[in-house]
N, C-alpha and C positions, 0 to 999 in steps of 0.2 A: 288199696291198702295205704294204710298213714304211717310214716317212718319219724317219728321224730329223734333227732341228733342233741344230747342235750350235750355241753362244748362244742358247739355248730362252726364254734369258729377255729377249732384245733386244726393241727398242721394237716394231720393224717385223713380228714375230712373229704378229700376230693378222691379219695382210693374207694368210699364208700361211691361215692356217685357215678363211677366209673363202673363199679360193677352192678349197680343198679339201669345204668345205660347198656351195658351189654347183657344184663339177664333181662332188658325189655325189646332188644335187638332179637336175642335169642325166643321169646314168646311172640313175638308177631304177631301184635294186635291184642295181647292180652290184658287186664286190667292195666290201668295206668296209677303210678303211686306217686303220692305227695308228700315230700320231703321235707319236713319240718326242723328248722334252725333256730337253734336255742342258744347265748352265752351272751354272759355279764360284760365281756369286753364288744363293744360294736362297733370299736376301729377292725379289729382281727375280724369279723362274721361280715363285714362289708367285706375287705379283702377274698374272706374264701366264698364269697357268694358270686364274688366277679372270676375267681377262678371255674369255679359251677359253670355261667355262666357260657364261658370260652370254650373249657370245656366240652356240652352242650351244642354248642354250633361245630366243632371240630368233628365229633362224633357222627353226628345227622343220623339220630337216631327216632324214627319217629316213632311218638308215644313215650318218649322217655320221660323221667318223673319232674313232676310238678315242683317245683323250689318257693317254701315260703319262709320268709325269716317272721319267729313271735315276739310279738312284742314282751310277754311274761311267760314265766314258769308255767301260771294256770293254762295261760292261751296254747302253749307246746303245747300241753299233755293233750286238751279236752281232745275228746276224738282220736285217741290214736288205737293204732293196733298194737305198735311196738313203742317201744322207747329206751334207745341205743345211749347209755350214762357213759359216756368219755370224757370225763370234767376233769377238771386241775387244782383244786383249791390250794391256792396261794400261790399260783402260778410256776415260770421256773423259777423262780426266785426262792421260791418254798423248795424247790427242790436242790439249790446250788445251797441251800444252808442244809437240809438233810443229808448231804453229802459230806460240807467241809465238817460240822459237828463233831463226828465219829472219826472224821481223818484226825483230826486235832488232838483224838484223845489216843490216838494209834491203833483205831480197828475200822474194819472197811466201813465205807460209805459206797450207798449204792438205790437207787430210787426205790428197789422191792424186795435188797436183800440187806441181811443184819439190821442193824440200828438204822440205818435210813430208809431202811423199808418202816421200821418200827415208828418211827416221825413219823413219816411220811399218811400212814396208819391213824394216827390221833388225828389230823390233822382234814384227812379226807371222810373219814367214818360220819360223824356228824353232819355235815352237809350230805352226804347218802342219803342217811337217813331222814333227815327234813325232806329230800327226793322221795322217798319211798313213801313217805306219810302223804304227798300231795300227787303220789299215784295212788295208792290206794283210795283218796277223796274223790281226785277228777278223773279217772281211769282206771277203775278197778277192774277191768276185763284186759289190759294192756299186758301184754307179754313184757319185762325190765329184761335185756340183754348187756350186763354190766361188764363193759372194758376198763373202767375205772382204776389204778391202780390205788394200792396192791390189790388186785384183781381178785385174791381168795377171800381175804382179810373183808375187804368190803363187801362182796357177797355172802359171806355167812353176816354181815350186820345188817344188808335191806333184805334177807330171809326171813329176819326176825318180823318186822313188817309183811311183809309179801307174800313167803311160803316159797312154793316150785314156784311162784312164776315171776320169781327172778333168777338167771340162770347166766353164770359167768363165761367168759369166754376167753381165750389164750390163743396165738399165733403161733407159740414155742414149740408144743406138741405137734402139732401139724405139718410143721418144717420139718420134725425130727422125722416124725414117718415118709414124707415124701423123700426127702433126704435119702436115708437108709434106701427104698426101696429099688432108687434110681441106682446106686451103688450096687445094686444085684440084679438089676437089669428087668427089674420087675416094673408094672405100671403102678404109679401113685395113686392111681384110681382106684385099681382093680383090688387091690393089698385088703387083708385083714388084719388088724392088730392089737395090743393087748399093752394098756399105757393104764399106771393108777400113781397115784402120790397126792399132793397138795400142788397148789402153783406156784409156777417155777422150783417144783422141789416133784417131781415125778420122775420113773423109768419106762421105755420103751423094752418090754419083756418077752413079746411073741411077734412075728411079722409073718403073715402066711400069702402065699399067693391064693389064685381063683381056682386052683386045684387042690389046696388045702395041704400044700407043700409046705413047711416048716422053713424060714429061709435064715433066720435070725446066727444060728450055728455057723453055717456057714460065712457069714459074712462075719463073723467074730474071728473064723480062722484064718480070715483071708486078709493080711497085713494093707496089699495094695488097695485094695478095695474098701476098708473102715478106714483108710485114713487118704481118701477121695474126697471124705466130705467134713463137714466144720466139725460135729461133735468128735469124731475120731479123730481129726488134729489137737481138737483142746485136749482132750483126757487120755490119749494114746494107746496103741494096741493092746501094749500089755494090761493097762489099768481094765481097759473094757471088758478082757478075757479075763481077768480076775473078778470082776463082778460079773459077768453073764448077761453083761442087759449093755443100753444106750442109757444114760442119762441127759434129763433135761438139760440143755446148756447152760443153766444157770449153778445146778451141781458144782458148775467149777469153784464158783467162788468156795464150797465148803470140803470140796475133794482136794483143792490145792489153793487152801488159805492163804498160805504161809507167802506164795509166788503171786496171787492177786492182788493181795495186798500191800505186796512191796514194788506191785504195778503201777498201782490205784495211785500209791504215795509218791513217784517218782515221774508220775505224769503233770504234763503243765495245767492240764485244765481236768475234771472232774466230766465225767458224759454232761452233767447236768451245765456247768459252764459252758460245755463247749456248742448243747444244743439250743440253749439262752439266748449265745449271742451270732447264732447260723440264725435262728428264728427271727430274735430282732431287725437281722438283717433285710432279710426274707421279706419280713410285715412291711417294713418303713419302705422298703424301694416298689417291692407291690401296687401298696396304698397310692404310687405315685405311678402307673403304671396303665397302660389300657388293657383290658382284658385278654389276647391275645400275650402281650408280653409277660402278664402276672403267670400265666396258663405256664409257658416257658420255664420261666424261673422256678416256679415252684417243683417243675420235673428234673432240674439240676438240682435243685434244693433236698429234695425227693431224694433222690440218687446219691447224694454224697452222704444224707443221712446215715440210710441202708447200708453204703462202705465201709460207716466208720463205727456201724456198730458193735458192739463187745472188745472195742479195740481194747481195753484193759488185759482181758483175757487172752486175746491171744499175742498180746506181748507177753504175756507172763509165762504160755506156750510155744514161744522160739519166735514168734513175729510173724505174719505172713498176713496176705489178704484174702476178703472173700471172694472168692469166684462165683459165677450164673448159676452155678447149683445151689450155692450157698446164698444167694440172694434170693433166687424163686422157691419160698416156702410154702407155697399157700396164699397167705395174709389172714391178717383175722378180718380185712374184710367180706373173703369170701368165706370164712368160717359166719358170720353174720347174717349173713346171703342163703346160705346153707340154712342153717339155725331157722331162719323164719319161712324159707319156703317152706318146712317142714312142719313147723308149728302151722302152717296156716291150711296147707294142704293135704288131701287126704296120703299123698308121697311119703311115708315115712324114711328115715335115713337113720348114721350112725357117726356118729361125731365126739370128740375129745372134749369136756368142757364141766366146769364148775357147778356141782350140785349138791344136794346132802346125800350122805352115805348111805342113810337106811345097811343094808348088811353087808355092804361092800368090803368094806375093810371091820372087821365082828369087833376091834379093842379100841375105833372112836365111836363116839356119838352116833345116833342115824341122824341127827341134824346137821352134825360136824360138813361142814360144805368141801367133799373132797373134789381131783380133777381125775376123770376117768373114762371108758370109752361107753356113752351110753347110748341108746335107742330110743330117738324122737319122731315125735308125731304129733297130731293135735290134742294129744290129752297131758303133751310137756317130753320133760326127757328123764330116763331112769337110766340111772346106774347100768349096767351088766353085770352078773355075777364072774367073778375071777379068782383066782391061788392068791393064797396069801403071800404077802411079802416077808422075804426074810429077814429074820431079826435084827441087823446093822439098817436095813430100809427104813422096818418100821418103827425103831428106836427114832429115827432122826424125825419121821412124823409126828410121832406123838409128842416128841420137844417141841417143834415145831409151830402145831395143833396147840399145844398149852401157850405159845406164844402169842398164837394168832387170838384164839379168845381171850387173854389177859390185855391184848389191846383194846379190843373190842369193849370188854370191860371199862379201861381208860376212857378213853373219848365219849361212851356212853356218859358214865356218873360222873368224871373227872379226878378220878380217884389216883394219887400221886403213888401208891401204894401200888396198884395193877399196872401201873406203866412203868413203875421199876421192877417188877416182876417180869414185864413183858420183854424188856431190854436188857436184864440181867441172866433172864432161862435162855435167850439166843443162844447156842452154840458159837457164833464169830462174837462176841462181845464176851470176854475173859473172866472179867471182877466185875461184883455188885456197884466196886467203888467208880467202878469206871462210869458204869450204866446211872449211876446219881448224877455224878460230874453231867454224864451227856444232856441228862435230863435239865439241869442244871443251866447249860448253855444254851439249849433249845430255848429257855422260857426267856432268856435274854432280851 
């Protein structure tokens, strides 16, 4: 198997090879995979190739995969099976201005939510899609497993290209189920569950064990137990009994605007600042570093990451940190891992992840790319059928939804028109006038 990494040199890069090291530990002797490294910057893709590297010997895994860095775009793709798009256009710098833009005009900034998701959107779509055009030329058999954010946003735009076999993928969902399950003393494994919305804008709605036990109730009524884990500290008992469900963690931002965004704006640094200049740090002492000691740093680097993520959030939720439950979510790299054993082998499986609707949810599109729990195997992944959502849900979808294609629009034609429609239908951005202004600043 051929994995190619296109952002080869991203932070999060050595979480993939780690579990490609242990699911070649785990096969014993089975094919061996080559791991193909892709990115524009080749100070960072030296770096994490010498982390690979350390890594790799730390491990002593034999048969683990093959690591080649490409010289071009063409060179990744040719040959691959897969092709994992975790790119950054315009690096964080693009995203520490997505962020202040929106703060500036006094509405949240956020890499995939509000108005800096909506940047952030223009901004990444087009590069996608020249991705998608030079898969379909040099790899048209390649499965595209897009991490790319915004995550939904850009996989309904290399759909347009590609069809099913680009298929989005989220860590959020996955944490939430493991999360919840562990809190009712259930196995993460073993759990059936019932998740549909858009990314980072979904609910966790049913949670059944292996005996087809309804667990979800229960654990709504039980105070100490929903607020054991992250999403029942952000949104709190009571809020979650009045809705009946789990929401995505990113929900917070739009369930308690008012309190995130007087976070957002009261913090020193933006996530997008404060990962900029962890990362720079990271790169530059690395770069100067032997492999072993890169190996090191980057699992402290790693680890304070994961600490201090959503820190906006849950300041604006009374403070506190995350605890080993709250950190062990999955990952989306073993949601990836997952993903393509399935695609490639005759193993079908069930997993949370970005597709089009077809009649999932009957009032979008069957193109509309939602996030839901679907049934994979070698001929791709399909929806499951489920209950509709209720009417405050799927209101915020279809805003949403109208959002996400009126980007998508934008960055396609460049139409200033579709991107203040896209920025002004947000629900967290107020006024039309605002959404000019931001637009306004952004082209700066």
């Amino acid at each position: 198997m051929r994995l190619t990494i296109l952002g080869g040199g991203g932070f999060r890069v050595p979480l993939v090879h780690r579990a490609l090291l242990r699911d070649a530990r785990a096969q014993e002797g089975g094919p061996r995979t080559e791991l193909v490294l892709y990115d524009t910057d080749r100070g960072r893709l030296r770096v994490v190739e010498s982390v690979l590297a350390a890594q790799a010997a730390a491990e002593e895994v034999p048969g683990g995969p093959l690591v080649r860095v490409a010289d071009d775009l063409d060179d990744a793709l040719r040959g691959s099976d897969f092709v994992f798009s975790a790119i950054r256009a315009g690096g964080m710098a693009g995203r520490v201005r997505d962020e202040r833009v929106p703060l500036a005009e006094g509405v949240l900034g956020q890499e995939t939510v509000g108005a800096g998701g909506v940047l952030y959107a223009l901004r990444s779509v087009p590069t996608a899609l020249e991705i998608a055009e030079r898969v379909r030329a040099v790899a048209p058999d390649a499965w595209v497993i897009n991490f790319t954010n915004p995550a939904g946003i850009v996989t309904e735009a290399m759909s347009r290209v590609l069809g099913r076999r680009v298929i989005g993928i989220c860590d959020s969902p996955v944490g939430l189920v493991r999360r919840a399950a562990r809190a009712v003393g259930a196995d993460p494994d073993t759990v059936s569950y019932d998740y549909v919305g858009l990314n980072h804008l979904g609910w966790l709605r049913g949670l059944t064990d292996s005996t087809g036990t309804e667990l979800l109730p229960g654990l709504l009524a039980d105070t100490t137990a929903l607020t054991s884990f992250e999403e029942g500290r952000l949104f709190g008992a009571e809020w979650l009994r009045a809705l009946g469900a789990l929401p995505n963690e990113y929900l917070h931002y739009y369930y308690f605007r008012r309190e995130t965004l007087a976070a957002a704006r009261e913090a020193a640094q933006t996530r997008g600042e404060q990962l900029h200049a962890q990362q720079d740090t990271f790169f530059a002492q690395a770069a100067a570093s032997d492999p072993a000691a890169a190996l090191a740093l980057w699992e402290r680097t790693r680890l304070e990451r994961e600490e201090t993520y959503m820190a906006d959030s849950r300041a604006a939720s009374g403070g506190w940190q995350r605890d080993s439950c709250d950190l062990d979510g999955g990952g989306y790299d073993q949601v990836a891992l997952a993903l393509m054993r399935a695609l490639s082998s005759g193993d079908g499986t069930r997993l949370i992840l970005n597709v089009p609707n077809g009649t999932t949810l009957p009032a979008l599109a069957p193109d509309a790319i939602i996030e839901t729990v679907c049934d994979v195997n070698v001929d791709g992944a399909r929806p499951r059928p489920g209950g509709p959502l209720p009417d405050a849900e799927l209101g915020l979808v279809l805003q949403l939804k109208s959002v996400e294609r009126a980007a998508v629009e934008a960055a396609v034609s460049g139409s200033r028109r579709a991107a203040l429609r896209a920025l002004a239908l947000h629900p967290l951005v107020d006024s039309p006038a605002v959404a000019a202004r931001i637009l306004e600043r952004a082209a700066d």
